[in-house]
C-alpha positions as CSV (number, residue, x, y, z in Angstrom):
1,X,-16.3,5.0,55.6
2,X,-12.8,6.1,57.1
3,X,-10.4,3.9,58.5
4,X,-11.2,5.7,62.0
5,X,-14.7,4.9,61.1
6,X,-14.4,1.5,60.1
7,X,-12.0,0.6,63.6
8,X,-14.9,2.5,65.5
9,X,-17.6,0.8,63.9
10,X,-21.1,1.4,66.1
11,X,-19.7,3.6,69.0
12,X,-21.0,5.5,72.0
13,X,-19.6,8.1,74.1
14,X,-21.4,10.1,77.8
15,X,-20.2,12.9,79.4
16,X,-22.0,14.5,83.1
17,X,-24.2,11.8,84.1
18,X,-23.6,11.0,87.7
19,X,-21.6,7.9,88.1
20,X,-23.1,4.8,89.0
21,X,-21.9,2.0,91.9
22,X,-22.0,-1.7,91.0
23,X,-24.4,-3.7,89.1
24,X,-27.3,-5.0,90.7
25,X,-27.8,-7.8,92.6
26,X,-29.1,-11.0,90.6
27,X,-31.7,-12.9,92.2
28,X,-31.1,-16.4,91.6
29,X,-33.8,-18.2,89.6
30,X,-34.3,-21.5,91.0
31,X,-34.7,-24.5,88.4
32,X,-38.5,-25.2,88.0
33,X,-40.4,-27.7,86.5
34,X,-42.1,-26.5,83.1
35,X,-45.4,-27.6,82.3
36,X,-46.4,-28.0,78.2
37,X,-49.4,-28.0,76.7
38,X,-50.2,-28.0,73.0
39,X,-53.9,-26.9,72.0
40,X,-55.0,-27.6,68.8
41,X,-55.6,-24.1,67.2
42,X,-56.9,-25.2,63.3
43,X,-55.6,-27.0,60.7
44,X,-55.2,-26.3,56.7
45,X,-57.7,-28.2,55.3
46,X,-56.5,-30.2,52.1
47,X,-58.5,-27.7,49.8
48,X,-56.7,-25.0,52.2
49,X,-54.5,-22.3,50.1
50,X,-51.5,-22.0,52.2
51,X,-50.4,-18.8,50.9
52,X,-53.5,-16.8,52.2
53,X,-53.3,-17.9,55.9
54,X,-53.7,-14.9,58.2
55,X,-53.9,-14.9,62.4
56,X,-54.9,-11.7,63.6
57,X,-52.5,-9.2,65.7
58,X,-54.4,-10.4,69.2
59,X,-53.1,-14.4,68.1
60,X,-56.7,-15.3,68.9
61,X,-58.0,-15.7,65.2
62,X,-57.3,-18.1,62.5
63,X,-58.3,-17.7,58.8
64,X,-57.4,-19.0,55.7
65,X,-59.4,-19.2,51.9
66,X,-60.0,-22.9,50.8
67,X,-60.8,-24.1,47.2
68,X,-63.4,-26.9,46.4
69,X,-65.3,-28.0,43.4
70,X,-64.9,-24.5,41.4
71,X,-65.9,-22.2,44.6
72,X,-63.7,-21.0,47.0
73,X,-64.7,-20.0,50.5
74,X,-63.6,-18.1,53.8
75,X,-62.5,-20.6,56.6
76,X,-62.3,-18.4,59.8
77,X,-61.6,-20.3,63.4
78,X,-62.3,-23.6,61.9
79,X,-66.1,-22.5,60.4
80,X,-66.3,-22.3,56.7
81,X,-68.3,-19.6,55.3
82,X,-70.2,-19.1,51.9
83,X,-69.1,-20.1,48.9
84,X,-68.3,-17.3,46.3
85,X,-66.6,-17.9,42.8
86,X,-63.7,-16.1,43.7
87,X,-62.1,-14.2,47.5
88,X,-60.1,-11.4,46.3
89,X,-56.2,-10.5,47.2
90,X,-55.1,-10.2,49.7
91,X,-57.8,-12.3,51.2
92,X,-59.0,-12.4,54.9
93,X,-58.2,-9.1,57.0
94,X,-58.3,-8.2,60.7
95,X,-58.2,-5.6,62.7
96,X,-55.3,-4.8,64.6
97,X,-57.5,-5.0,68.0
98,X,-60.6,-7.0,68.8
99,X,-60.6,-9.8,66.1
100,X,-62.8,-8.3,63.1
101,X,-62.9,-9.6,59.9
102,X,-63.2,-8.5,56.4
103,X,-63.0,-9.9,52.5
104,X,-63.7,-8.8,49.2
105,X,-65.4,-11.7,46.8
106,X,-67.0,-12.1,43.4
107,X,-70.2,-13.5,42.3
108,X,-72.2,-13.5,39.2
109,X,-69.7,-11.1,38.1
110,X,-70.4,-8.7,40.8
111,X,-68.2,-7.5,43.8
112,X,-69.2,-7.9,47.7
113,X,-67.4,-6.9,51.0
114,X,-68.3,-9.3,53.5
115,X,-67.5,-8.1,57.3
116,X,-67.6,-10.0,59.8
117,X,-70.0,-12.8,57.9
118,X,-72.1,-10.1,56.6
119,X,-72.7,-9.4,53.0
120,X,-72.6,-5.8,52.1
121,X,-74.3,-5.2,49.0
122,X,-73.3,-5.9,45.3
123,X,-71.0,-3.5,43.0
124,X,-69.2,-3.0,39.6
125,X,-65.9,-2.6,41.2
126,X,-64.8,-2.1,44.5
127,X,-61.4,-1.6,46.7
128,X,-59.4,-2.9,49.2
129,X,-61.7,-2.9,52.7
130,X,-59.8,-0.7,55.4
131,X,-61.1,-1.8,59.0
132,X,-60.5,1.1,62.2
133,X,-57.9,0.1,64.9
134,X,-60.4,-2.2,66.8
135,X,-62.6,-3.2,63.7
136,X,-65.6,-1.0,64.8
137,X,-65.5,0.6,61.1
138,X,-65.0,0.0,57.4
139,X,-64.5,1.4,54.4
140,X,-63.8,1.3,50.6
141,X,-64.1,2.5,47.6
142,X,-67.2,1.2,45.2
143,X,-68.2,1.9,41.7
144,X,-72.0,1.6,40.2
145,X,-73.2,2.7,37.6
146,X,-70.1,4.4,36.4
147,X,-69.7,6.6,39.1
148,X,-67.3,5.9,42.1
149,X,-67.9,7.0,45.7
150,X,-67.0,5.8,49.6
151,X,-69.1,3.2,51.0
152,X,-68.4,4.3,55.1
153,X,-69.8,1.6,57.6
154,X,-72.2,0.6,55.2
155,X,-73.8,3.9,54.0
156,X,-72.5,5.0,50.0
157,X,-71.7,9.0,50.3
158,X,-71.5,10.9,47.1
159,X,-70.3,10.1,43.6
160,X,-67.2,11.5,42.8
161,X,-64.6,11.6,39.5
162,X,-61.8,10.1,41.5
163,X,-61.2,9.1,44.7
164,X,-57.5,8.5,46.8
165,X,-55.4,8.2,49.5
166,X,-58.5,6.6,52.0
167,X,-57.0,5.9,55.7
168,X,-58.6,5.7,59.0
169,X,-57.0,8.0,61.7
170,X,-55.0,6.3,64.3
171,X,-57.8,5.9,66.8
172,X,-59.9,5.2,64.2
173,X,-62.5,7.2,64.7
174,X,-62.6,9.3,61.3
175,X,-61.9,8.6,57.9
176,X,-59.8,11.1,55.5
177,X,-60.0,10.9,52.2
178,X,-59.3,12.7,48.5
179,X,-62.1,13.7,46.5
180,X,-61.9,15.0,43.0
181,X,-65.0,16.7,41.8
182,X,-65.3,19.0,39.1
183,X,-61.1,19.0,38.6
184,X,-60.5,20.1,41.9
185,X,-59.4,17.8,45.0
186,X,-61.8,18.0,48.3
187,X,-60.4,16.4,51.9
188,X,-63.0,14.6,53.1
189,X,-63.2,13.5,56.8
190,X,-65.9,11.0,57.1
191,X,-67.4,12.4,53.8
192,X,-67.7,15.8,54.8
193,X,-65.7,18.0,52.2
194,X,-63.6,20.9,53.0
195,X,-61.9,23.3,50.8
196,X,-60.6,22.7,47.3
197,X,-57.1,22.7,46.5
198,X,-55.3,21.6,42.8
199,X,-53.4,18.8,44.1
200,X,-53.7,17.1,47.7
201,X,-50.9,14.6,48.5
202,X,-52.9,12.3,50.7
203,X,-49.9,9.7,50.3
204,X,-48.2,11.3,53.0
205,X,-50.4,12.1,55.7
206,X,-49.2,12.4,59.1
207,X,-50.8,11.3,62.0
208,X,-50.0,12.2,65.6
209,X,-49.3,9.0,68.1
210,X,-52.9,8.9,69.7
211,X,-54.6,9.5,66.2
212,X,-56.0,13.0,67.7
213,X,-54.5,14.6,65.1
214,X,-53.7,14.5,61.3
215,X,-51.8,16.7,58.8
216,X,-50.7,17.0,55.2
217,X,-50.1,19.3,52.1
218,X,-52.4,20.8,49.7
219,X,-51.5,22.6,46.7
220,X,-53.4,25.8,45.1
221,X,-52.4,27.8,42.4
222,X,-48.2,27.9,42.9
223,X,-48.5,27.8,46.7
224,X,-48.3,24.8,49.0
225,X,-50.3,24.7,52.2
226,X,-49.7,23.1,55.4
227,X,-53.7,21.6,56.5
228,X,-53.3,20.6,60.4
229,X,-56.9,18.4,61.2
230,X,-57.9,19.9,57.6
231,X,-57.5,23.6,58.4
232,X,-55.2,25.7,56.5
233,X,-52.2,27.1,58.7
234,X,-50.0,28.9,56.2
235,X,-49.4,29.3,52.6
236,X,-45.4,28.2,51.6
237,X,-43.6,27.8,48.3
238,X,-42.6,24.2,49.3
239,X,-43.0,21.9,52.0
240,X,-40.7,19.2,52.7
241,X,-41.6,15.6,51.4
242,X,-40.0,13.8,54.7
243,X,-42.5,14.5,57.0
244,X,-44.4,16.7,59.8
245,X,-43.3,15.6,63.2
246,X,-45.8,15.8,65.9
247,X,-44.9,15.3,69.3
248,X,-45.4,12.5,71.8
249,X,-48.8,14.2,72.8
250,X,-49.8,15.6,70.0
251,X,-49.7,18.7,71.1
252,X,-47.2,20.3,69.0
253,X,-46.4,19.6,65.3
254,X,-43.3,20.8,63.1
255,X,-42.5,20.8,59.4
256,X,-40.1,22.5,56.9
257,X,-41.2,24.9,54.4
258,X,-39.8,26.7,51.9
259,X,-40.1,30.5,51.6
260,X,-37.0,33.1,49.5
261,X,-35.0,30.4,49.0
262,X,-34.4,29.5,52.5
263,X,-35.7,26.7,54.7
264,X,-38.1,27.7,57.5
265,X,-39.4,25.4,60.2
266,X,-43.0,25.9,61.0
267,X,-44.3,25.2,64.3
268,X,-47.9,25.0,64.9
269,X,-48.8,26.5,61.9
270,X,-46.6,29.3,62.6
271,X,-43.0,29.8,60.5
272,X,-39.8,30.7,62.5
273,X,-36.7,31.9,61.4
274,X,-35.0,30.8,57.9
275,X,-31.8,28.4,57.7
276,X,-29.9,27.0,55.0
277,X,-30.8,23.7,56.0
278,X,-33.3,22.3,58.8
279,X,-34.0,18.8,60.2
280,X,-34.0,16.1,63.2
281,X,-36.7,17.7,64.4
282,X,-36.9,16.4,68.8
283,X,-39.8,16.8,70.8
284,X,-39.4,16.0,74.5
285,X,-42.3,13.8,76.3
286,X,-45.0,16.7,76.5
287,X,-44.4,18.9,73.3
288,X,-42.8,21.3,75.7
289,X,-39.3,21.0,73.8
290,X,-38.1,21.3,70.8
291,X,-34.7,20.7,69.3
292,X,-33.6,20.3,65.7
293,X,-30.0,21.1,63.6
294,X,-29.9,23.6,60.9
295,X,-27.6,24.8,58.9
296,X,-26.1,28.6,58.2
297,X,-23.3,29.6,55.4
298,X,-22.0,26.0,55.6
299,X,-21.6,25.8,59.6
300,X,-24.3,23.7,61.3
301,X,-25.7,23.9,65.3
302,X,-28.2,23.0,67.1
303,X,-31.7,24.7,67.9
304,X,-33.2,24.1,71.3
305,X,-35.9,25.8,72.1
306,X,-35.5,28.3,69.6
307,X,-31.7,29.5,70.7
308,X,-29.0,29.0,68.5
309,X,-26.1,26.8,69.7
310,X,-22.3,26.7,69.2
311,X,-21.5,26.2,65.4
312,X,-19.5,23.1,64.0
313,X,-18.1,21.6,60.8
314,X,-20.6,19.1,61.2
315,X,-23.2,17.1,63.7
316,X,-24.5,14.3,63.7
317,X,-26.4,11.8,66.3
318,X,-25.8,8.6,68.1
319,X,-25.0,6.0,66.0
320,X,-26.3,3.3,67.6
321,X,-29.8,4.1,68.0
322,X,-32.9,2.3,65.6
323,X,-34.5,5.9,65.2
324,X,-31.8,8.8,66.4
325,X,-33.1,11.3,68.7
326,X,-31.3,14.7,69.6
327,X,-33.4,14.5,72.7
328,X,-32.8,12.3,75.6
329,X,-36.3,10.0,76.3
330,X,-36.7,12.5,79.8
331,X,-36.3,15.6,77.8
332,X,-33.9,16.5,80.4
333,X,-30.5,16.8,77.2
334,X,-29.9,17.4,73.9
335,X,-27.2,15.2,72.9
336,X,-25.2,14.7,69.8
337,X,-21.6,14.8,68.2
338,X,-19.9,17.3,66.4
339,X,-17.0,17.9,64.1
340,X,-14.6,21.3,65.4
341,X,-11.4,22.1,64.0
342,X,-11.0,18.4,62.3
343,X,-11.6,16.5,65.7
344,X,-14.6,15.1,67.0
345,X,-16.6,16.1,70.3
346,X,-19.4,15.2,72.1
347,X,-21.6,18.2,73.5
348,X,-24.5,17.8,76.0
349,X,-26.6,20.4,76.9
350,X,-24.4,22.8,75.2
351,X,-21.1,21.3,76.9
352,X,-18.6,19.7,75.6
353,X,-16.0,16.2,75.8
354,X,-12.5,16.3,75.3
355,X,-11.5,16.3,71.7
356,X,-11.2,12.5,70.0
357,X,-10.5,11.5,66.5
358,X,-14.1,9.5,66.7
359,X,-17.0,9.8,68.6
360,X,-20.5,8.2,68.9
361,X,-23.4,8.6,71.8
362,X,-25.6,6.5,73.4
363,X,-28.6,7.4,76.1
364,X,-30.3,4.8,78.0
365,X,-33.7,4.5,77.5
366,X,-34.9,7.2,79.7
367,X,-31.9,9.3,79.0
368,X,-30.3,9.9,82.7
369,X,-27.1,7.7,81.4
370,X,-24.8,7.7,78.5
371,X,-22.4,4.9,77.4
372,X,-19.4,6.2,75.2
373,X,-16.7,5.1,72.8
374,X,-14.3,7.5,71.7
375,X,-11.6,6.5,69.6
376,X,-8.3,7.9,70.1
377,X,-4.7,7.0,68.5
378,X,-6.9,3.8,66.9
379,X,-8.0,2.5,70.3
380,X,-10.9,2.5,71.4
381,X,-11.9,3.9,75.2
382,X,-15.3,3.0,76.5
383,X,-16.7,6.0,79.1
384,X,-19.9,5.1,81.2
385,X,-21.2,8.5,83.3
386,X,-18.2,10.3,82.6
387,X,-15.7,7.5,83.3
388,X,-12.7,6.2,81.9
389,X,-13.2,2.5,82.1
390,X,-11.7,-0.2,79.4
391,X,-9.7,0.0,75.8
392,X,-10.1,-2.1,73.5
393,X,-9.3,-2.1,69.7
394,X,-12.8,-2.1,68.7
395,X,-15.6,-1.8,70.8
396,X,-19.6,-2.9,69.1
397,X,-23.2,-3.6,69.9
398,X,-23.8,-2.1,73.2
399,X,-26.6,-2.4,75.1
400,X,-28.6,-0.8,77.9
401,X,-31.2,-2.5,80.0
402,X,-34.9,-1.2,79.7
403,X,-34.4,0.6,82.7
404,X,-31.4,2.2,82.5
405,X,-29.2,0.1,85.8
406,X,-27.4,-2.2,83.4
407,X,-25.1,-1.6,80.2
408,X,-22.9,-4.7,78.1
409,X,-21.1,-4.5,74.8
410,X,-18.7,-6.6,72.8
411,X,-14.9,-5.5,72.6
412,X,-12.0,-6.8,71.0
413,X,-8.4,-7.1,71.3
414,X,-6.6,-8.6,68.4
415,X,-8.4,-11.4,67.1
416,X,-10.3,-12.1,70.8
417,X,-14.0,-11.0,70.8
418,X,-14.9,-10.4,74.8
419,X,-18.2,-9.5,76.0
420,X,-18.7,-7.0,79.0
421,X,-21.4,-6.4,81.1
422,X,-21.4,-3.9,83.9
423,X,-17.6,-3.1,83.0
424,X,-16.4,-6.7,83.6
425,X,-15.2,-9.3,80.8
426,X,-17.8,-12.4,81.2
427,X,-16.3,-15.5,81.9
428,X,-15.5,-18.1,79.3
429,X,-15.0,-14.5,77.2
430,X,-14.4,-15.7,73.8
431,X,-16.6,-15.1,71.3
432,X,-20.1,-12.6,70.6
433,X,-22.3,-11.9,72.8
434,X,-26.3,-10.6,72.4
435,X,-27.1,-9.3,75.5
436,X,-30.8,-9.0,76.4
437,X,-32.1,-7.6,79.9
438,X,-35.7,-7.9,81.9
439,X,-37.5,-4.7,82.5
440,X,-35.7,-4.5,86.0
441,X,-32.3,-5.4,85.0
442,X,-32.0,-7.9,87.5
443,X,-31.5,-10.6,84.9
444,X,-30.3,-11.1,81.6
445,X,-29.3,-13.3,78.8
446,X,-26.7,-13.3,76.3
447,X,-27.0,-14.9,73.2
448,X,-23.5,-16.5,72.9
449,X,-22.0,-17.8,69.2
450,X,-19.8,-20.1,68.1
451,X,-18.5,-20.9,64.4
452,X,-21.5,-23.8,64.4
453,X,-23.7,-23.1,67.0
454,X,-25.6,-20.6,69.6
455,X,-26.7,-21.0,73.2
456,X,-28.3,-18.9,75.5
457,X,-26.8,-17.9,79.2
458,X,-29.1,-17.3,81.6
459,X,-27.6,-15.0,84.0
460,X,-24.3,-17.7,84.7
461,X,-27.0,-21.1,83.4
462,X,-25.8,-22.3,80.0
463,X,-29.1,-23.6,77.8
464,X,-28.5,-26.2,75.2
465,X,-26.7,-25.3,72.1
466,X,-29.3,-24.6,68.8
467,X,-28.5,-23.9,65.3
468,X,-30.5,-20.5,65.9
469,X,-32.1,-18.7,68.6
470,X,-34.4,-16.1,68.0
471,X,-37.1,-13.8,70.2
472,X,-35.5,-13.7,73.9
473,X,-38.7,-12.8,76.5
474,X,-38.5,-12.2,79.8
475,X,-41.3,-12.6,81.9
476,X,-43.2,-9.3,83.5
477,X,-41.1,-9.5,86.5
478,X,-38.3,-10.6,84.8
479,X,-38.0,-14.0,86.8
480,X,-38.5,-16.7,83.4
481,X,-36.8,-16.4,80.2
482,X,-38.3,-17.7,77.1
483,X,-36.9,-18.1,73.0
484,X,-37.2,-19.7,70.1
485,X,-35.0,-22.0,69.2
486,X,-34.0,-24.3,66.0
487,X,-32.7,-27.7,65.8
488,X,-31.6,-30.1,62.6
489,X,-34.2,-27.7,60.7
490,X,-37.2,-27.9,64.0
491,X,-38.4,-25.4,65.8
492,X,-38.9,-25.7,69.7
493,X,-40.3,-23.2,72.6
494,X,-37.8,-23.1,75.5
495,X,-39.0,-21.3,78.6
496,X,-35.9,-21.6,81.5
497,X,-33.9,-23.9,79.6
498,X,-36.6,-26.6,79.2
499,X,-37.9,-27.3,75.7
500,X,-41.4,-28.4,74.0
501,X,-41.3,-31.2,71.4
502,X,-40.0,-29.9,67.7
503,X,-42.4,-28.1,65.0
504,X,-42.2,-27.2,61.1
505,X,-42.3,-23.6,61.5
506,X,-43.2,-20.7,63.9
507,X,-45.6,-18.8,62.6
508,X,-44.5,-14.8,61.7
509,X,-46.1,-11.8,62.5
510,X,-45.3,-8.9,60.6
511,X,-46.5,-5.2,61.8
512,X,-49.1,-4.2,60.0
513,X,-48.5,-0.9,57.6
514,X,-50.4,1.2,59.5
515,X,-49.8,0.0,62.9
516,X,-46.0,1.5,61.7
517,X,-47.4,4.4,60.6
518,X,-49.2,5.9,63.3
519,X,-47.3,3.8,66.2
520,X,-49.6,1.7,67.2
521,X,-48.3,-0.5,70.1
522,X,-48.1,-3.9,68.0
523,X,-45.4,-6.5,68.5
524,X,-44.1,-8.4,65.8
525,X,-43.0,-10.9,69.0
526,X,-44.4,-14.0,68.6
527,X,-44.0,-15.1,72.4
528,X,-46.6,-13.6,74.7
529,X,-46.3,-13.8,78.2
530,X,-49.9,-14.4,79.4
531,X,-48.8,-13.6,83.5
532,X,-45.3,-13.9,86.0
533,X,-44.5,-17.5,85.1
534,X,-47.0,-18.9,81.7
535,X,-46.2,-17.9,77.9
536,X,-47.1,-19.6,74.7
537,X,-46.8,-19.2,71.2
538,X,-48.2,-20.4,67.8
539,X,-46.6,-23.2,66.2
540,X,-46.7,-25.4,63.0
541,X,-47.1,-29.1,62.6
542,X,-47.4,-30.3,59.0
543,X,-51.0,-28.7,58.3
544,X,-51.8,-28.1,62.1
545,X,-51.9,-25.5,64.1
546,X,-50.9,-25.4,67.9
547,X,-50.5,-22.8,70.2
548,X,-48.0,-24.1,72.7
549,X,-48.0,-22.9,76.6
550,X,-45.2,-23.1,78.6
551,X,-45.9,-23.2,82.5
552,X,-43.1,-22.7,85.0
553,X,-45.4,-23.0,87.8
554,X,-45.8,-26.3,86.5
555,X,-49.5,-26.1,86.1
């Protein structure tokens, strides 16, 4: 990192996006009183493993394994099951939607699956159970007598020498698979075979948003193939390991291939011109556009919709985005930075910012604003819709409401941290801000640190101080804010400012592998807001369970 860089830290820059007028008008949030129930949701039982509890993605379901007097048994929503000599890692499963069930056990030396209660029947060996989206379907692999094949809802398809790379398609309605056979690899959707290729790398397949769609790589002889739903759609020397993109729809899918020594994008199957160098592939909303950078004889630019932009030194794109786009969420610019003639630029559309000795973008979330930073003589100049506003020494963290009204970010001047929102220092400015907005941008709160503690500002209402705050929720229409908050080592729900009594632990959800895969809509969250003014949340009590509701209608 250059000095520049390091002054500039996270930065953003916009350029020709009509200016807006002032922040919106806050409606004030009368103080109400908070209702708090705690309903008992399970407990551990003393024979309980803690290490295999699991709640399924829905927060409905509880399961854990429990030990006693040498068997071991499934303990699902408080009913014990069975008793088996042994429940297999990584013990009870569900399905992302609709509460399903599955685990692997042993008995007289033989493996089960048991779904949903049921026993399936007994085998040598068997894999890890993979349930569909909403639990509907199952598979895994199974061995008997020596020979290994799928058992799909049930029903064993046919034996095979090896079998890998098993998933369900996002909408889980088909099952893809490898199958070697006679030394040569077979895809299989839902056991039905097609083609045979010398290697098949299943460990990357690519699945489009909805799950419509699937794609991947096969290898025959020295050529690669690109197999889009399992149908071959061009032969290449290479194709890239990081991925085919598809686009929001699913329409459209794009990967880089190699052919002569160059880089080719292929689009639907079809190769386009060679580069260098290709990547940051963009589609816009419908598949309609595509925009990526690519490289020539050591000058890069930008590809929209198959014309060639202005060449740069370098580009690169916003800075302060999770997953960096080139494309605005509307599909309405292609925004990014670029390096010309040793000073930096930002370039939207194919038009350019004054030159700056550091640049970064931001677009809000649907893309018809941009927030900028662009650091000059080592200040700092934030621009919001193409104007000039404040300078500060170093400007971080900055933030957009959901729909776009409201921005904030953290600047500093010397050694004073100040956080802005809307252009205008906050009061009682010292310090770091987290801003967080509703959906409407009519409220928001900041997280707000000290050296010992945090506290969260609702709109201008201060909330207690906590040793950590964690998950800030606003309500549908934005009018409640709820959090997480810790105290002397206890955890406490606060909804408006008003707390439950203190627990052990909140309970963590982590997104599920394949649920980040295929981009499933699954919230790690762990407060859910169950209508305008009610939330809860699952909390832990010594061995007991509790999901805790917080009214503010006060019911």
């Amino acid at each position: 990192m250059t000095a520049s860089q390091a002054v500039l830290r996270v930065v953003l820059f916009a350029i020709g996006c009509g200016a807006y007028g002032t922040a919106p008008a806050v409606d004030a949030v009368e103080p109400a009183h908070v209702a708090v129930r705690e309903i008992p949701f399970g407990s551990l039982s003393a024979g309980g493993v803690k290490e295999t509890v699991q709640f399924s993605a829905d927060r409905l379901n509880l399961a854990y394994v429990e030990v006693g007097q040498g068997k071991v048994h499934a303990v699902i929503n408080g009913k014990a099951g069975k008793d088996y000599e042994n429940v297999l890692k990584p013990g009870i499963v569900f399905s992302l939607e609709g509460g399903h069930n599955a685990y692997r056990v042993v008995n007289d030396k033989k493996f089960v699956a048991v779904v949903d209660g049921k026993e399936g029947k007994p085998y040598e060996a068997m894999g890890a159970i993979l349930l569909n989206r909403d639990g509907t379907r199952h598979a895994y692999v199974a061995k008997s007598e020596g020979k290994v094949f799928i058992v799909l809802d049930g029903t064993e398809g046919l034996p095979a020498e090896e079998i890998s790379g098993m998933a369900f398609t996002a909408d889980g309605k088909r099952l893809l698979s490898v199958v070697k056979r006679e030394g040569k690899n077979r895809i299989a959707v839902d056991g039905a075979e097609r083609g045979t290729f010398d290697a098949l790398n299943m460990e990357h397949v690519y699945l489009s948003p909805s799950g419509s769609h699937w794609a991947c790589a096969g290898m025959r002889g020295n050529k690669v193939l690109l197999l889009l739903d399992g149908n071959e759609s061009g032969s290449f020397e290479n194709i890239r390991d990081d991925g085919i993109v598809f686009s929001p729809d699913g329409s459209h899918s794009v990967c880089v291939a190699a052919a002569g020594g160059k880089t080719v994008p292929v689009v639907d199957g079809i190769a386009g011109k060679s580069y260098d160098a290709a990547g940051r592939f963009t589609f816009s909303k419908d598949g309609k556009r595509l925009a990526f950078i690519a490289e020539r004889e050591k000058a890069q630019f930008v590809v929209d919709d198959g014309k060639e932009g202005k060449a740069y030194e370098k580009i690169r794109m916003s800075e302060m985005d999770f997953e960096p786009a080139l494309m605005s969420a509307d599909g309405t610019r292609v925004a990014y930075v670029a390096l010309d003639k040793g000073k930096w630029v930002a370039v939207v559309n194919g038009v350019e910012s004054k030159p700056v000795d550091e640049i970064a973008i931001k677009l809000s979330p649907q893309g018809h604003r941009m927030v900028a930073l662009a650091l000059k003589d080592k200040k700092t100049t934030v621009v919001v819709d193409g104007a000039e506003t404040r300078t500060y020494d170093m400007v971080d963290l900055v933030y957009f409401s959901p729909d776009g009204s409201r921005y904030a970010y953290n600047g500093k001047s010397g050694d004073k941290r100040i956080p802005i929102l809307d252009g205008q220092e906050t009061k009682d400015p010292a310090g770091f801000s987290e801003f967080h907005f509703s959906d409407d941008g009519k409220h928001v709160a900041q997280i707000r640190a000290s050296d010992k503690d945090r506290f969260v500002r609702r709109d201008d209402a201060d909330d207690k101080a906590y040793e950590r705050v964690q998950y800030i929720t606003f309500s549908p229409y934005g009018a409640h804010c709820a959090y997480l908050a810790q105290r002397n080592g206890k955890v406490l729900a606060v909804l408006d400012g008003q707390e439950s009594k203190e627990f052990d632990d909140m309970l963590h959800f982590d997104v599920p592998k394949d649920a980040q895969a295929s981009k499933l809509p699954f919230s790690p969250n762990p407060i859910v807001f169950d209508g305008p003014d009610k939330m809860h949340t699952l909390l832990r009590r010594g061995n007991d369970f509790f999901k805790v509701e917080l009214d503010a209608g006060g019911k």
